[in-house]
C-alpha positions, 0 to 999 in steps of 0.5 A: 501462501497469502498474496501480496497487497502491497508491493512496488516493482520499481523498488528493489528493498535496498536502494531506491536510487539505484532502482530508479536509475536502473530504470528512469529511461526505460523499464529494466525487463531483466530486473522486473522478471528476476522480480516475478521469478522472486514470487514465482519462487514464493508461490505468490500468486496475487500482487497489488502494487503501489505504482510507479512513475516509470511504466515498470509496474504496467511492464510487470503486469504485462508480463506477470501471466508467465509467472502464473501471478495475477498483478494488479497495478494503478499504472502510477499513484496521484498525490497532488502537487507540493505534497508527498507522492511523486516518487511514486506517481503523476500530481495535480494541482485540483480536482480538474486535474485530478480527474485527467489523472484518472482519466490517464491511468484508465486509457493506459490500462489501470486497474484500479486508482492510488492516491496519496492523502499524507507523508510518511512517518516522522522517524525524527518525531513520534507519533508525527506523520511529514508533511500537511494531510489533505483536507477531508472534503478533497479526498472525499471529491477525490474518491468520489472521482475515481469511483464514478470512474468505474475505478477503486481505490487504494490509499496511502495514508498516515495519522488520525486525521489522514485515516478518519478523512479516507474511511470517510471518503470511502477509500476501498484500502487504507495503506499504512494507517501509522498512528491510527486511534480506538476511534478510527479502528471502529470507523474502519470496522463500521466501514468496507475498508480493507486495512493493509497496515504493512507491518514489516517496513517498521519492524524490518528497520530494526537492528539494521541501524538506518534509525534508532531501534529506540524509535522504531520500538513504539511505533512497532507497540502502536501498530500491534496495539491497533492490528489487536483492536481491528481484530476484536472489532472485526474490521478488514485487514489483508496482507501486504509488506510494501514490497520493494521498500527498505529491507523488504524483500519481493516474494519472502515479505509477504510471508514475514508480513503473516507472521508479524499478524501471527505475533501479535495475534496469535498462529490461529485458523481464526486470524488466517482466516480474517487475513484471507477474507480481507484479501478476498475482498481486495481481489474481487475490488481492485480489478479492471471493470 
């Protein structure tokens, strides 16, 4: 079983409210061990996870080794102040503080930084991403940052502009990537770029009635029409289902996510194989140094 790229303890795949007021005062050990057991059970072996505000993805690493599950976590993303991210992170309000968030994460254990570059799909507008992206020369100050910081770097990020401004930055993994076009898969493929494209947190919604299947149907056709391009461009894709997350459950997403690749491209050795080399790359990157 391929492991999982994307995750988020903190979230329980069916009310986020509900998980933060289990755990907003302090991490619930019982729920982030029912987590474990959920991968223990799916014979996942690697989780990345997306942070949290609330010390619960640094207490699912902590107790993960008992599991026989290697879990890397950023301990919190950082998203900068006014702009989308404080679900799941710290903010800062320049490049100063953005440095002290990387200091933080580092002196509380990360092994590797996450940052937050643009909102999240418009499901009200198609082909829209909420909220202003970062400007490039930032998130270009921002990777630069984490990495000489020993650290590498995970980053939400949606929409053309958001995507060409992180590979250009020199992101090691691009999360989410909605709305990319042609010309940003050749960036990706031309870049060391792991895409992890989270497939499922779209495909999951449909029939579910949380938004119009009629909506959610041509961002599903976007996605696939890109996961195809990266594939015949040979970019770096890995597996990750954003676990945690509405309708995406801990353990079985990540087999959910590998068959959603399999749709679109095919039950192949090639695509498993493709799939297992970007993980490859993301274990041997995001690690403590």
């Amino acid at each position: 079983m391929f492991g999982e790229c994307h995750a988020h303890v903190l979230m329980n795949g069916t009310n986020y409210r509900q998980a933060v007021l289990q755990h907003r005062e302090k991490p619930d050990e019982a729920a982030v061990r029912a987590c474990l057991e959920k991968y223990q059970e799916a014979e996942v072996h690697f989780v990345r996870d997306g942070g949290d505000p609330y010390g619960v993805s640094k207490l699912a690493a902590r107790l993960a080794p008992e599991y026989g599950i290697d879990y890397r976590t950023p301990i919190f993303a950082v998203h900068k102040n006014g702009h989308y991210g404080s679900i799941v992170g710290r903010g800062f309000d320049n490049l100063k503080e953005f440095h002290q968030r990387v200091v933080e994460a580092k002196k509380e254990g990360a092994d590797f930084i996450k940052i937050m570059t643009t909102g999240l799909l418009d499901f009200r507008d198609h082909g829209k991403v909420t909220g202003t992206p970062l400007d490039a020369e930032e998130v270009r100050e921002m990777v630069h940052i984490a990495h000489e910081e020993g650290f590498a770097v995970m980053s939400h990020t949606n929409g053309v502009y958001g995507v060409k401004a992180a590979i250009e930055a020199g992101v090691d993994s691009l999360e989410h990537g909605n709305y990319m076009d042609e010309e940003a898969i050749s960036m990706l493929a031309d870049s060391h770029t792991v895409w992890v494209p989270t497939l499922v947190t779209v495909r999951n919604l449909i029939g579910a009635g949380r938004f119009e299947d009629a909506v959610l149907r041509p961002i599903i056709r976007q996605a696939e029409k890109m996961v195809s391009l990266a594939y015949q461009k040979k970019a770096k894709v890995a597996v990750g289902s954003d676990a945690g997350a509405y309708m995406v459950p801990h353990g079985t997403a990540v087999r959910q996510e590998y068959e959603a690749f399999c749709q679109i491209l095919g039950n192949t050795t090639e695509v498993k194989d493709w799939l297992y080399s970007g993980e490859q790359e993301i274990r041997e990157r995001f690690r403590r140094k």
